[in-house]
KEKE-3310 file (N, C-alpha, C; in steps of 0.2 Angstrom, whole numbers, plus 5000, padded with zeros to 4 digits):
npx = (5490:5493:5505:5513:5525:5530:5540:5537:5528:5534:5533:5521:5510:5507:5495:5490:5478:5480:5494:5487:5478:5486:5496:5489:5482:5491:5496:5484:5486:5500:5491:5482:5492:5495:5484:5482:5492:5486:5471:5467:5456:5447:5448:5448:5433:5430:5438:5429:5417:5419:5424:5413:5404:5413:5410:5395:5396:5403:5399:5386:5388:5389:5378:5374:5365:5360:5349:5353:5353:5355:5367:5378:5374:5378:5393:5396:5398:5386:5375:5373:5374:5360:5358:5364:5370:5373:5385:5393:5396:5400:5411:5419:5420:5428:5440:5442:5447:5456:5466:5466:5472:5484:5491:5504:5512:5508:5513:5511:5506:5503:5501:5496:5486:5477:5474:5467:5457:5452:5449:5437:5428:5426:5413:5404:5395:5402:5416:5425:5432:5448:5456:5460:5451:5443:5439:5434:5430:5418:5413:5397:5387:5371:5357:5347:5335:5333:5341:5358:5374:5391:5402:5417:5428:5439:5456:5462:5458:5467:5480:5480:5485:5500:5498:5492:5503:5516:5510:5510:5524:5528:5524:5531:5542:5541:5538:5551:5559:5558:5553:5540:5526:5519:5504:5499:5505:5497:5483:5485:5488:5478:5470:5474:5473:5457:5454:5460:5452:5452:5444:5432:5423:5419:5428:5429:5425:5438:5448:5444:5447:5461:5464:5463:5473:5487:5485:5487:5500:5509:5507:5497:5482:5468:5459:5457:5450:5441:5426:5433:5426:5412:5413:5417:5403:5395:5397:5395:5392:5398:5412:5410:5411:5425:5431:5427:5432:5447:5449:5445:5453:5463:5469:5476:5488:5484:5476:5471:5475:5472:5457:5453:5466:5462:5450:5450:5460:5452:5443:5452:5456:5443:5441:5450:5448:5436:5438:5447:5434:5428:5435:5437:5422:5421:5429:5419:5415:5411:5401:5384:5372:5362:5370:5382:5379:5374:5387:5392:5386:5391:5406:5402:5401:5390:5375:5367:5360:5346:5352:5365:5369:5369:5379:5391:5386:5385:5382:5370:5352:5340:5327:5332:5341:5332:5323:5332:5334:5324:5323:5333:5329:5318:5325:5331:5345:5347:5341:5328:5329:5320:5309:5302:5311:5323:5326:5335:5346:5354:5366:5361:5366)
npy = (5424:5442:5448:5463:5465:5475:5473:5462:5465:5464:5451:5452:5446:5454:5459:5460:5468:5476:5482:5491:5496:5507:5513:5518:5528:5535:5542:5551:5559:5565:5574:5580:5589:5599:5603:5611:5620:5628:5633:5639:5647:5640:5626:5632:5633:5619:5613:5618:5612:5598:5598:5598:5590:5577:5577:5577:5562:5554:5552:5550:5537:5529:5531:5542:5558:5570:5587:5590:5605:5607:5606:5612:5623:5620:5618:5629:5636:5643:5640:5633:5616:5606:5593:5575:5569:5581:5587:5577:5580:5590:5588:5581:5588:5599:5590:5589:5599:5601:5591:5595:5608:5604:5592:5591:5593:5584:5570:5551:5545:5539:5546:5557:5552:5549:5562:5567:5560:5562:5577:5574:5570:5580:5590:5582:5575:5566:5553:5549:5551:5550:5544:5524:5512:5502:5491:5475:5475:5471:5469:5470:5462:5463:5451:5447:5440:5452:5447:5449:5447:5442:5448:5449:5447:5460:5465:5463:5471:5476:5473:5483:5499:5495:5489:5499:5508:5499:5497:5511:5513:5502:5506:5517:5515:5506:5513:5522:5515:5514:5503:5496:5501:5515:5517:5502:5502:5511:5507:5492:5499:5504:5494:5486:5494:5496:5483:5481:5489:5503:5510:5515:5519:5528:5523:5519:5532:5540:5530:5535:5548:5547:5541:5551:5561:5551:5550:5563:5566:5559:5564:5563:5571:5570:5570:5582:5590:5583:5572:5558:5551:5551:5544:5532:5529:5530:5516:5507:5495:5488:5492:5486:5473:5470:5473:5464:5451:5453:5452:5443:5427:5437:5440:5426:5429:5426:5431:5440:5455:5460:5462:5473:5480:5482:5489:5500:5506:5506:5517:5529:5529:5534:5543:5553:5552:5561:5571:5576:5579:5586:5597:5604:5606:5615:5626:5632:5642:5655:5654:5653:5647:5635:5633:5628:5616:5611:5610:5598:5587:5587:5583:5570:5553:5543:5541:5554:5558:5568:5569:5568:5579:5589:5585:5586:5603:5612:5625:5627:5629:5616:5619:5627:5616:5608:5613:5617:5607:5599:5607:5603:5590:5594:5603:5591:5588:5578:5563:5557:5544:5529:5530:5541:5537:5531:5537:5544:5555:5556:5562:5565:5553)
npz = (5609:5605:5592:5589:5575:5564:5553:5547:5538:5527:5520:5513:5503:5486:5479:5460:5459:5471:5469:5458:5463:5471:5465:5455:5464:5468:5458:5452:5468:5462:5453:5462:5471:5458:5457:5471:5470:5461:5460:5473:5476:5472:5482:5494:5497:5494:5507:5518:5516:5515:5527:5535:5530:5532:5549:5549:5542:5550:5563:5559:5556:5567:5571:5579:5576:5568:5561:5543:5544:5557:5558:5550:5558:5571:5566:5562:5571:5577:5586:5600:5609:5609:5617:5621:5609:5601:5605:5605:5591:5588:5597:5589:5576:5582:5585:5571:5564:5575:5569:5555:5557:5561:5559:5555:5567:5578:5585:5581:5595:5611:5620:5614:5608:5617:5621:5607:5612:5621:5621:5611:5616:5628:5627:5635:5648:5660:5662:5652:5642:5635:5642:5643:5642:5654:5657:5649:5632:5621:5602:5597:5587:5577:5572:5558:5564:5575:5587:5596:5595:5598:5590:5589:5600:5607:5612:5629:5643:5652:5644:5634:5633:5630:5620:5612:5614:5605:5593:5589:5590:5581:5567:5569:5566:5555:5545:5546:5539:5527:5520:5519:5509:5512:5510:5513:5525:5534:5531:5540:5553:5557:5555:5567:5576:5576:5581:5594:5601:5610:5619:5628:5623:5604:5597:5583:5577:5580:5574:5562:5563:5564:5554:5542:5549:5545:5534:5528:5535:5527:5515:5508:5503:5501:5508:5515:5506:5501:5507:5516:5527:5524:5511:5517:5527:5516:5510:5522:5525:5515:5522:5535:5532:5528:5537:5545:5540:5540:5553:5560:5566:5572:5587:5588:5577:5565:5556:5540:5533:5520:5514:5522:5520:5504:5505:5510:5501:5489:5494:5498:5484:5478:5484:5478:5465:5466:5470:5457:5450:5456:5459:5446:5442:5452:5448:5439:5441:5437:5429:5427:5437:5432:5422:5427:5436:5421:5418:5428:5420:5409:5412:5419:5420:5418:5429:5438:5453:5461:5475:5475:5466:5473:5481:5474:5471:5483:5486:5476:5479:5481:5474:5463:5458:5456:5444:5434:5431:5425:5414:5408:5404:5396:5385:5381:5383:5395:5400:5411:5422:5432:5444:5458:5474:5468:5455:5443:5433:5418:5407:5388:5373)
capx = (5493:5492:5512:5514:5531:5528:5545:5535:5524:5538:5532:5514:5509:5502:5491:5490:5473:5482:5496:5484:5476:5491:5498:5482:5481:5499:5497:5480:5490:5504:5488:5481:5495:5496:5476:5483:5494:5483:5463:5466:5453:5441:5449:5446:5427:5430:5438:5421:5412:5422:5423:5403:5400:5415:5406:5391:5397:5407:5396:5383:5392:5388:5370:5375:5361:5355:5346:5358:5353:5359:5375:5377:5374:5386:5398:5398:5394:5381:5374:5373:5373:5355:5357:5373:5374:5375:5389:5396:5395:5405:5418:5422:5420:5434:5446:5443:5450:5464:5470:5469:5478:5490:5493:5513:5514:5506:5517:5508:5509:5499:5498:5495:5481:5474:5473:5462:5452:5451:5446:5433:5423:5426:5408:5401:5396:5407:5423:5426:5436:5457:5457:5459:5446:5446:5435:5434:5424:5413:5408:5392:5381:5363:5356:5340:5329:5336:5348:5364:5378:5396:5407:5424:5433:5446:5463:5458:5458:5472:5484:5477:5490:5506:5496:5493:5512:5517:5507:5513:5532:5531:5523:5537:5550:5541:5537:5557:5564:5557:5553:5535:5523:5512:5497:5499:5505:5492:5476:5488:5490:5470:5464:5475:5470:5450:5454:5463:5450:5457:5441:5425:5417:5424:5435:5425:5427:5445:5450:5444:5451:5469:5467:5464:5480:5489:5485:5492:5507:5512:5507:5488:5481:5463:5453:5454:5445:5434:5427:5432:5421:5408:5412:5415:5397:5390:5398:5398:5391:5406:5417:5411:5411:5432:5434:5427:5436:5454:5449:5445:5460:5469:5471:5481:5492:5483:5472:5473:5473:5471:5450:5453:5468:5458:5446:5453:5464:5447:5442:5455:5454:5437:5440:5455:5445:5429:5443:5447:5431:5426:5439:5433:5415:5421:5434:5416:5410:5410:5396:5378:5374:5359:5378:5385:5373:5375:5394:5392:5382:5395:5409:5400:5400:5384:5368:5366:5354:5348:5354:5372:5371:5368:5384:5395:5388:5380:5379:5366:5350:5338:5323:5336:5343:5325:5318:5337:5334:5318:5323:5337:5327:5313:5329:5333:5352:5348:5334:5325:5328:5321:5304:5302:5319:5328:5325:5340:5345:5360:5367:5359:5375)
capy = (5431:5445:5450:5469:5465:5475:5470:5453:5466:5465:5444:5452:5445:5458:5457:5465:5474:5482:5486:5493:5504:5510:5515:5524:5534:5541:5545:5556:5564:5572:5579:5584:5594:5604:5606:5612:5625:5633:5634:5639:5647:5632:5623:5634:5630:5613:5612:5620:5606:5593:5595:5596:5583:5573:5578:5571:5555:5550:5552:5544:5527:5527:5532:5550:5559:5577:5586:5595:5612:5608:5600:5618:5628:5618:5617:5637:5638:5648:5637:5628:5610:5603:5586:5574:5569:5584:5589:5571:5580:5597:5585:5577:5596:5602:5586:5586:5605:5600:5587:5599:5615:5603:5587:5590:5595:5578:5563:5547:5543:5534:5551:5563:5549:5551:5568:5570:5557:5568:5582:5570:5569:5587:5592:5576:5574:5559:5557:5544:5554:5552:5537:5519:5507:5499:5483:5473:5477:5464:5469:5466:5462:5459:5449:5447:5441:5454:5444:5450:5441:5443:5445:5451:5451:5463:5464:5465:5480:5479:5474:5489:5506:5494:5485:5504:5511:5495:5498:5518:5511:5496:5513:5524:5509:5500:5518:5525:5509:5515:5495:5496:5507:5520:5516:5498:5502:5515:5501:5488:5502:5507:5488:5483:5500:5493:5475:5482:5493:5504:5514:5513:5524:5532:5518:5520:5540:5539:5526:5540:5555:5543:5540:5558:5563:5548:5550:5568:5565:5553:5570:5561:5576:5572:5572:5589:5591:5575:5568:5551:5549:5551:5538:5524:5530:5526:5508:5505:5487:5483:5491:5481:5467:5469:5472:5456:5445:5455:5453:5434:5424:5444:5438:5422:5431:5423:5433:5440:5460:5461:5464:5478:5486:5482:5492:5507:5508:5509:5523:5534:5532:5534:5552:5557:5552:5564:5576:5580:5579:5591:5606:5606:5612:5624:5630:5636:5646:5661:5652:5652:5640:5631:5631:5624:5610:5606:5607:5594:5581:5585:5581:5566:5547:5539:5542:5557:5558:5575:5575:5568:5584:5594:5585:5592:5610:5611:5630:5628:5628:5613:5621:5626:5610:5604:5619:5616:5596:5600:5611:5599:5586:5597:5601:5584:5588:5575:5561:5553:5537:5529:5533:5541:5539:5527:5543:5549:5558:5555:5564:5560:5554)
capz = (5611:5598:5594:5585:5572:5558:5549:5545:5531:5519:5517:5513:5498:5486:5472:5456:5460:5475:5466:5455:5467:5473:5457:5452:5471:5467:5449:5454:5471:5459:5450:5468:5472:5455:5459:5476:5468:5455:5461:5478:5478:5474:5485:5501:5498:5496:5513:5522:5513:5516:5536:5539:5530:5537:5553:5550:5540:5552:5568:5557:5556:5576:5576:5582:5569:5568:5553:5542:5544:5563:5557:5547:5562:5574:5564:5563:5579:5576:5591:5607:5606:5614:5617:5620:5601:5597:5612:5602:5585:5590:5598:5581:5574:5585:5585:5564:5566:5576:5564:5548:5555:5566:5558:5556:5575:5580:5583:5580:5601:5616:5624:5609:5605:5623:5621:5603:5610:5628:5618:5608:5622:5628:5629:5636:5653:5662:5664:5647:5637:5638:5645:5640:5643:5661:5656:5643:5628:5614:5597:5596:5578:5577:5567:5557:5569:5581:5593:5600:5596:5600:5584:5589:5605:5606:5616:5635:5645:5657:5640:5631:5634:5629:5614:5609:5610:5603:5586:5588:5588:5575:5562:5566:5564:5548:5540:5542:5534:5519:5517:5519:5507:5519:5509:5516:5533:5537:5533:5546:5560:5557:5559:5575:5580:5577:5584:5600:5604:5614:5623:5630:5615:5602:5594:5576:5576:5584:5568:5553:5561:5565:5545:5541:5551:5544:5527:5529:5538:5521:5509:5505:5507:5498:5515:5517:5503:5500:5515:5517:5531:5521:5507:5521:5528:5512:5508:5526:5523:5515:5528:5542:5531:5526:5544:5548:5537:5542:5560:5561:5568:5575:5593:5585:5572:5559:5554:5532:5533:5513:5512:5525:5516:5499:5505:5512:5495:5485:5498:5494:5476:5475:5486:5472:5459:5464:5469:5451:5444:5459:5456:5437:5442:5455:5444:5435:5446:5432:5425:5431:5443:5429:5418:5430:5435:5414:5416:5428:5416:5403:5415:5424:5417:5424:5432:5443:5459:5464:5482:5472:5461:5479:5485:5470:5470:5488:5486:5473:5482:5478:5470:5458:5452:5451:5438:5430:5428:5422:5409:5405:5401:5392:5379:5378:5385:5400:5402:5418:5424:5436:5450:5466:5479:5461:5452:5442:5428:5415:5398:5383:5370)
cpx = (5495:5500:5512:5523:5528:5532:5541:5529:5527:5536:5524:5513:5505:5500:5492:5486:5478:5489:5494:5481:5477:5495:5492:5483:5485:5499:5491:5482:5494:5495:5485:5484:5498:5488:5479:5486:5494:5477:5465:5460:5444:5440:5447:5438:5425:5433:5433:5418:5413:5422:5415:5401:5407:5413:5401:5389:5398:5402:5390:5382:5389:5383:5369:5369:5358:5352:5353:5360:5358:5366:5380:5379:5381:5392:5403:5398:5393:5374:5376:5370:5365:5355:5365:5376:5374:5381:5395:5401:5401:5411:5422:5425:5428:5439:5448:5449:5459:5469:5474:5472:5483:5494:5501:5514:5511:5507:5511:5510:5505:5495:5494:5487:5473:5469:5465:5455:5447:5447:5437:5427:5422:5418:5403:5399:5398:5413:5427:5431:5444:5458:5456:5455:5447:5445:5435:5431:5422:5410:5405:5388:5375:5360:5349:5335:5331:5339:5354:5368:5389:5401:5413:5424:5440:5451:5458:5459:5467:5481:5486:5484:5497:5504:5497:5500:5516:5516:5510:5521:5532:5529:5528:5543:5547:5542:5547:5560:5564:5553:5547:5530:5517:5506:5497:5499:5499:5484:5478:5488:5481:5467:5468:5471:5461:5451:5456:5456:5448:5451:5437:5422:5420:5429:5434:5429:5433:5450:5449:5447:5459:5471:5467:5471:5486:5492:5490:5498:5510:5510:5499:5485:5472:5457:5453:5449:5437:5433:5426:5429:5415:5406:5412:5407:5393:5391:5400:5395:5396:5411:5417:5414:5420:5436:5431:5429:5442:5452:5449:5453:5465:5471:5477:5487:5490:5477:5476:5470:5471:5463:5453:5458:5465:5452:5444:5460:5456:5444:5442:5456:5449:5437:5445:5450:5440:5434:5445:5441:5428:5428:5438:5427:5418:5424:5428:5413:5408:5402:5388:5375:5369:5366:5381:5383:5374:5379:5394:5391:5389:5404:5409:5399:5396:5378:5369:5359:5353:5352:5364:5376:5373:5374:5391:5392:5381:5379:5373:5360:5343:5331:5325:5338:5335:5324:5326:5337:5327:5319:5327:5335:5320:5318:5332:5341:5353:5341:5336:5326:5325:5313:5305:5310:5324:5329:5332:5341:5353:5361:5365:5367:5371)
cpy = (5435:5449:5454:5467:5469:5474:5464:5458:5465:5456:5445:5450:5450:5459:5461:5471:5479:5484:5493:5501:5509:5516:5521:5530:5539:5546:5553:5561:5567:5575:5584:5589:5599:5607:5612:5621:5632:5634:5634:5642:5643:5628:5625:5632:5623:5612:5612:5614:5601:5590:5595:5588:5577:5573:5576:5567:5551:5548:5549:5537:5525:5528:5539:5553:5567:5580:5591:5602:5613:5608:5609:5622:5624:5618:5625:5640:5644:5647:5633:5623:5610:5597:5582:5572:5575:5587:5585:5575:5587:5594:5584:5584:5599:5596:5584:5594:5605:5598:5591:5605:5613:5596:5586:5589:5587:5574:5559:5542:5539:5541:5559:5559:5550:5558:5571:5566:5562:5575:5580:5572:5574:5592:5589:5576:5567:5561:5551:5545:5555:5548:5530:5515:5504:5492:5481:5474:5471:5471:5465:5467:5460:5455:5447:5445:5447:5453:5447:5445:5446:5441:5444:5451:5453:5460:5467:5469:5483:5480:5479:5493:5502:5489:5493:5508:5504:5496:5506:5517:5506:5501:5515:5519:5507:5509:5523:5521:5510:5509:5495:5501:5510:5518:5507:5498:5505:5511:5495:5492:5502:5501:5485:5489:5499:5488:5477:5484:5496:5509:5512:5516:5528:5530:5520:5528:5541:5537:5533:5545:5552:5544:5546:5560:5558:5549:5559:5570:5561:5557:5566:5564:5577:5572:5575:5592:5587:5572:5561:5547:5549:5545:5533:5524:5527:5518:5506:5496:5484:5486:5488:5473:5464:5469:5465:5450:5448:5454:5446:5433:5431:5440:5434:5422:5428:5426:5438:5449:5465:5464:5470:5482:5486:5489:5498:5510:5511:5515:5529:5535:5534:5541:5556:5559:5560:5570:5583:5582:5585:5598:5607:5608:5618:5628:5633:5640:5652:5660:5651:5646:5636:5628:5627:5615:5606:5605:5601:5586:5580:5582:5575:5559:5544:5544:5547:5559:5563:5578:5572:5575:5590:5593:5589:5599:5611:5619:5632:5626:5620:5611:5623:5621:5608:5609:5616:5607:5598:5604:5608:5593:5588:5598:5596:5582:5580:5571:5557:5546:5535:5533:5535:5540:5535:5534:5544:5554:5558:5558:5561:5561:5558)
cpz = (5605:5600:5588:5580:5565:5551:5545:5539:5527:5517:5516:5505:5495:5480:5465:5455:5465:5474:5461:5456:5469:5469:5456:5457:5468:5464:5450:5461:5468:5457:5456:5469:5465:5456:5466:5475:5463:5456:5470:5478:5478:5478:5494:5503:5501:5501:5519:5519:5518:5525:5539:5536:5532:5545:5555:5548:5545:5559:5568:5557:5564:5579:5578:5575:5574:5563:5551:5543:5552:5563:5555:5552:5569:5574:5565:5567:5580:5582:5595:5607:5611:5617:5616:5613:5599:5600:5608:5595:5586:5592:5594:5577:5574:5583:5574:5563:5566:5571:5556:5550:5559:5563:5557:5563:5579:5582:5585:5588:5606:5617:5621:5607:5611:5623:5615:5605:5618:5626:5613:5609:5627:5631:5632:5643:5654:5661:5658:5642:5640:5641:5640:5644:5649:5661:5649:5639:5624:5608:5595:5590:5581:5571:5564:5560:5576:5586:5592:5599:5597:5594:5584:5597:5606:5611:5625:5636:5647:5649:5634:5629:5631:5623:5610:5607:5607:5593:5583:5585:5583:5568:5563:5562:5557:5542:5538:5540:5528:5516:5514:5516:5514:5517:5511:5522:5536:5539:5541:5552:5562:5559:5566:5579:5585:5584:5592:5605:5610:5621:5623:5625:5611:5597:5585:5573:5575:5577:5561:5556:5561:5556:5542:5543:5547:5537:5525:5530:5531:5513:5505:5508:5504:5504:5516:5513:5499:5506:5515:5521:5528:5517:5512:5525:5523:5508:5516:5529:5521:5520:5533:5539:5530:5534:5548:5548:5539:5551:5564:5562:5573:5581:5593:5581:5566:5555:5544:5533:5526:5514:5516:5521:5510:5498:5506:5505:5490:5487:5496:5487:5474:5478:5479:5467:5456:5467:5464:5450:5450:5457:5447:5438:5448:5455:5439:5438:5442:5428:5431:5434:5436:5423:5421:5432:5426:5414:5421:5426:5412:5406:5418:5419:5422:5425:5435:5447:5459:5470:5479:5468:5469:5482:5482:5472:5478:5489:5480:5478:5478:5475:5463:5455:5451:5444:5432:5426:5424:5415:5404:5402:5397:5384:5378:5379:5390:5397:5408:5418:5428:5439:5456:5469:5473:5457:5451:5435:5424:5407:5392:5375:5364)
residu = (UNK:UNK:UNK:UNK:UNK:UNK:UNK:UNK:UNK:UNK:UNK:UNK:UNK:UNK:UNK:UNK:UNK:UNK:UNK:UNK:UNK:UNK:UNK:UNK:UNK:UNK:UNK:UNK:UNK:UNK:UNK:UNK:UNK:UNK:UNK:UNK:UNK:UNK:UNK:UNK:UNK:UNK:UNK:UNK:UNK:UNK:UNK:UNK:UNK:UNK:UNK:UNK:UNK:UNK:UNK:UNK:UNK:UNK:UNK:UNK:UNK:UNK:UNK:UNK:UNK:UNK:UNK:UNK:UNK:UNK:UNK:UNK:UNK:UNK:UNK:UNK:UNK:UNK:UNK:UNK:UNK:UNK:UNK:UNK:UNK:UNK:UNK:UNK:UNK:UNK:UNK:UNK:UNK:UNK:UNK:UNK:UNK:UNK:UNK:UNK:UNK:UNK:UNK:UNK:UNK:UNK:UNK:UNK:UNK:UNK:UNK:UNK:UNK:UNK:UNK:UNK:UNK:UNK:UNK:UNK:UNK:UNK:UNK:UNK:UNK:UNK:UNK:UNK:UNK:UNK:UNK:UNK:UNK:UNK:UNK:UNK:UNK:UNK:UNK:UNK:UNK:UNK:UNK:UNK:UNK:UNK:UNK:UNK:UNK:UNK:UNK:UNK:UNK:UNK:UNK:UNK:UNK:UNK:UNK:UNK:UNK:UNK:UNK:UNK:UNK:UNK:UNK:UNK:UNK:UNK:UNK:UNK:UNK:UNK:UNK:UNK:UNK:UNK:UNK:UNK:UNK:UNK:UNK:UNK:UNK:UNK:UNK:UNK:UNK:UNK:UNK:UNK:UNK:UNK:UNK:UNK:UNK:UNK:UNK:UNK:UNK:UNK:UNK:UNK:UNK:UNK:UNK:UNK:UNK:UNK:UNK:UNK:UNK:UNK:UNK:UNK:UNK:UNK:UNK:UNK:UNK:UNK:UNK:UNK:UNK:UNK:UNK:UNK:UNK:UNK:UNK:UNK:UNK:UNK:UNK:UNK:UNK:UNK:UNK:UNK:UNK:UNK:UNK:UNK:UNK:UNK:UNK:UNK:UNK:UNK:UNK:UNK:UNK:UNK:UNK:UNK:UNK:UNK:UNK:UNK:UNK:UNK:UNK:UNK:UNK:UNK:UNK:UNK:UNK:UNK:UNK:UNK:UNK:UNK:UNK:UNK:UNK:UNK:UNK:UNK:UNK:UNK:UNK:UNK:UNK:UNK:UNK:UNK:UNK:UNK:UNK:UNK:UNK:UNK:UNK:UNK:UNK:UNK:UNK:UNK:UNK:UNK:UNK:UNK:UNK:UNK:UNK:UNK:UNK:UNK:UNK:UNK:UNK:UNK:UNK:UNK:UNK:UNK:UNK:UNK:UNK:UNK:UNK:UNK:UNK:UNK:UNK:UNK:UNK:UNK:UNK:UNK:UNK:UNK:UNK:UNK:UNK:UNK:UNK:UNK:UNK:UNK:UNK:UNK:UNK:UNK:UNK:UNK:UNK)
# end
């Protein structure tokens, strides 16, 4: 039987990587909130960004798929969904909305959770949304020959609603102790959160907008501008996989939450990281966008993709960056690595 005590994290053993990535997060937050207070108006762009493509990272992760132009136009609601994924895609739209112009007003509750998830499903026909699951649920994996198998069962249905306020009151109780760091607690609340799961659909979605609000309520505030639904979309091979080692044994209390929070530590530092090096190009806007594109090279360590240059300056259009890369590797500024979808292109020293 699975028992919420979250007093028993202060016996969490913790390593020196995740001291590590802790330390780093912080260090790069003060710089976020000087970023915060001096390029507002870099920054408002970066929040438009940020929520489309949290939008449709996240919805991604679940198969939900539309093309981007549609993602664009939904998002501006400049139309009418056609289809229930895209009905899905508007739900998240709005409940990512809420989060960013509400997330003080929020408390972390059953019924407030009911609620964004009520709203989730808003456009949906059925009646699934704001409710806790009635029956029991299986996550199910496929496996290379295509078979169904049953990896995780969560918490039953009927123990659901008092597993969920349960995990709401051992957060408020671990977090005003002082005792326990937020960047630990929040990974521990977000994987019972998983393991419980608490609804018929929705559980996935439910968990990134939770860390979004979470991460806000605790002044990590680089999701409004970086979408971290995005980066877990693109390492979501190792997400499920840190959720499957932190999830084994859960039921028995012996389960090791470390890979899970390991991995939502690199997350967040990997959004800060691209954070900075983000408000350094938008802070060039003065310069021509083919300027821009090379102050990215000259800011950037490593390889750059083309549709990676599109996600830095996504009002560049991407006729543009080709003729720009092209001309960059004619003067010898940049060379090609790389064939066909490998294809990149990196500074020459």
């Amino acid at each position: 039987m699975r028992i919420f005590n979250y007093e028993l994290l202060k016996r969490l053993s913790i390593d020196t990587e995740t001291l590590s990535l802790i330390s780093e997060i912080k260090e790069l937050k003060g710089k976020q909130n000087f970023f915060m207070g001096q390029k507002k108006d870099s920054l408002a762009e970066l929040v438009e960004i940020a929520k489309i493509q949290s939008t449709e990272a996240s919805n991604k992760i679940e198969g939900i798929i539309t093309t981007e132009k549609r993602i664009k136009e939904l998002f501006k609601e400049k139309t009418a969904p056609k289809n229930r994924d895209e009905e899905e895609i508007i739900g998240y739209r709005d409940v990512l909305n809420t989060i960013h112009e509400n997330f003080e007003g929020i408390p972390l509750k059953p019924n407030y959770i009911l609620q964004l998830h009520k709203d989730l499903f808003k456009y949906t026909a059925g009646s699934i949304g704001g409710k806790f699951k009635s029956v029991d649920n299986y996550i199910q994996e496929i496996d290379e020959n295509g078979n169904k198998f049953i990896r995780f069962k969560p918490l039953e249905a009927f123990l659901t609603p008092a597993a969920v306020a349960d995990i709401c009151d051992e957060y408020e109780k671990a977090l005003n102790s002082y005792l326990i760091e937020p960047l630990l607690l929040i990974p521990i609340f977000l994987l019972d959160f998983l393991c419980i799961h608490p609804f018929t659909d929705g559980n996935g979605r439910m968990s990134r907008l939770l860390t979004l609000m979470l991460l806000y309520k605790n002044e990590f505030i680089v999701g409004k501008y970086i979408s971290i639904e995005r980066m877990i979309e693109k390492t979501k091979s190792s997400y499920y996989e840190s959720l499957r080692q932190s999830s084994d044994k859960w039921l028995d209390n012996k389960n090791d939450p470390m890979p899970f929070i390991k991995y939502m530590l690199k997350i967040i530092l990997a959004a800060y990281r691209e954070f900075e090096e983000r408000v350094v190009i938008f802070d060039e806007k003065k310069l021509g966008k083919g300027e821009r594109i090379k102050e990215l090279f000259a800011n950037h360590l490593g390889k750059l993709s083309k549709s990676k240059i599109q996600e830095f300056l996504p009002d560049i259009s991407q006729p543009m960056i080709e003729k720009t890369l092209r001309d960059l590797v004619k003067s010898g500024y940049i060379k090609k690595t790389g064939q066909g979808k490998n294809s990149a292109y990196i500074r020459n020293n």
